[in-house]
Each structure stands twice: as C-alpha cells, then as structure tokens.
C-alpha positions, -999 to 999 in steps of 0.1 A, spaced: -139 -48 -195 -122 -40 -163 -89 -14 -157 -66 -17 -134 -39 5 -111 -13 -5 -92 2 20 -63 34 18 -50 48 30 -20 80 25 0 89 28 37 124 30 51 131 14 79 150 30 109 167 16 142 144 11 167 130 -17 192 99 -15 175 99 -43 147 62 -32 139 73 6 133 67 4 93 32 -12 97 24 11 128 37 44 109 25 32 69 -13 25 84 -27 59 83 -14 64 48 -23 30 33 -58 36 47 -59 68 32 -52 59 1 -77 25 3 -107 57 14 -99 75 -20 -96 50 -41 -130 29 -31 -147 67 -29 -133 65 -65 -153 34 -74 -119 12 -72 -120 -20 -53 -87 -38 -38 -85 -70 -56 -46 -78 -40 -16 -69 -20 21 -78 -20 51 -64 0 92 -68 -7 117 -59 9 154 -46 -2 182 -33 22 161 -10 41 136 -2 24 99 -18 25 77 -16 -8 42 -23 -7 22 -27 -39 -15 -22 -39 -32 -35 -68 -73 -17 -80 -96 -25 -106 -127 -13 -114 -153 -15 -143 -142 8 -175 
C-alpha cells in the first residue's frame, strides 16, 4: 500500500522585466523541499501549477511505501 502528500506553495508575482522571476526566485525553495522529502524516503511521482490574479500555486505531489 502506498501514501501520499501533496505540498502546496504559492508565489506572488511582482512588476518586473523579468517574466522568469517566480521560477528564478521559487527554485531554491522547491529544491529544498524535493532534498527533504526524498531524504525522507518520498519520491515525486507529479507536478502541476495554476495561476490566479497574481498569484502562482504550485502543487507537488509524493508517495512512498506505508
């Protein structure tokens, strides 16, 4: 039997040149988060993004053996 997580996190966009300024300043974070989890015995089995107004969300989606 497998569990599963999903993490949620949500970037805000702001007026600059830059179009790539969410993925350039959510990397760090994301990758952060993708170290503890597979440290944790998690693997990344999907990804999916929306967007609303200003704001970015980007779901992350785990499982991992129970």
């Amino acid at each position: 039997m497998k569990k599963y997580k999903v993490e949620a996190r949500t970037y805000f966009s702001k007026i600059t040149t830059n179009k790539n300024h969410i993925a350039e300043s959510s990397a760090d974070e994301i990758q952060y988060l993708l170290d503890d989890y597979v440290s944790k015995g998690w693997t990344l089995v999907s990804t999916d993004a929306a967007s609303f107004g200003t704001a970015m969300y980007v779901y992350l989606y785990f499982e991992k053996d129970a």
